[in-house]
N, C-alpha and C positions, 0 to 999 in steps of 0.2 A: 303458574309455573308447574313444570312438569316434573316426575320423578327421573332419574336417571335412566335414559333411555338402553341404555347399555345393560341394564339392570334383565334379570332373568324374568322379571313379568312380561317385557314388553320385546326384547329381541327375539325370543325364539319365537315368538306365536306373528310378528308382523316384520314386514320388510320397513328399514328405515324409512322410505318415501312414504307410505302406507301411513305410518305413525306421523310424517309428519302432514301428509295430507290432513288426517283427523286432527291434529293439534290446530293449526290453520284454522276448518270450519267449525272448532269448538275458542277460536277467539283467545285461545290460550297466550297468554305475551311471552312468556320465558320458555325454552324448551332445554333439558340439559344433555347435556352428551358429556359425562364425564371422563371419559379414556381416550387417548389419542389412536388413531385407528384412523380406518376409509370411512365409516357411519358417519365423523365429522363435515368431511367434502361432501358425504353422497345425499346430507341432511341439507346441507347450504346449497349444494345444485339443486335440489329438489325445489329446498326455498324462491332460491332468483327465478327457477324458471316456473312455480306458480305467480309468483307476483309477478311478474312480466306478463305472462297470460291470460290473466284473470283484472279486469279494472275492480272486481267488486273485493275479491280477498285483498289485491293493493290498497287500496278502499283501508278496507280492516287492518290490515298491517301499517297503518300512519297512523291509525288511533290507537294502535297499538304501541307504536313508538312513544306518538304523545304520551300516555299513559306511562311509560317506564322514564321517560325523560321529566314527567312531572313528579314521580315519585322522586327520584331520585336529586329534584331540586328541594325537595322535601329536606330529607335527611343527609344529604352531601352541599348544602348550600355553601357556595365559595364565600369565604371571608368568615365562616362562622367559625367561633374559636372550638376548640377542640375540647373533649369532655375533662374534667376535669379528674386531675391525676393519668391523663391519655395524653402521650406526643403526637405529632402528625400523623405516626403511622401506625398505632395501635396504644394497648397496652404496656406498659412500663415489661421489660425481661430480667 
């Protein structure tokens, strides 16, 4: 997972595609764009149209799915009761 990409390390020094090309060939699964902004579209065009063009990063980005769909069968498993003293949707307010 990556830090926020919006974040002052990594905006001014690269162009959104740029950052997300390297997150891609570094096999990275989660990428964050935390601020709603153009970075988000211009980060997801970037995405479909490497994986569209590339069999070997589509390749990598299904294991990469796997990978976070496994996790998260992990910790979000349906039918699993909720923590105790926790509702469905978090902690008690």
């Amino acid at each position: 997972m990556t830090d926020d990409l919006d974040m002052g390390a990594i905006k001014p020094a690269f162009e959104i595609a740029t950052a997300i090309d390297q997150i891609l060939l570094a096999e990275v699964d989660i990428a964050l764009i935390c601020h709603k902004g153009p970075d988000i579209q211009a980060a997801r065009e970037r995405l479909c149209q490497r994986l569209t063009d590339d069999a070997r990063l589509r390749e990598m980005g299904r294991r990469s799915l796997d990978r976070i769909l496994a996790l998260k069968q992990t910790y979000l498993h349906a039918g699993s009761p909720p923590c105790e003293g926790h509702g469905p949707t978090g902690p008690p307010v």
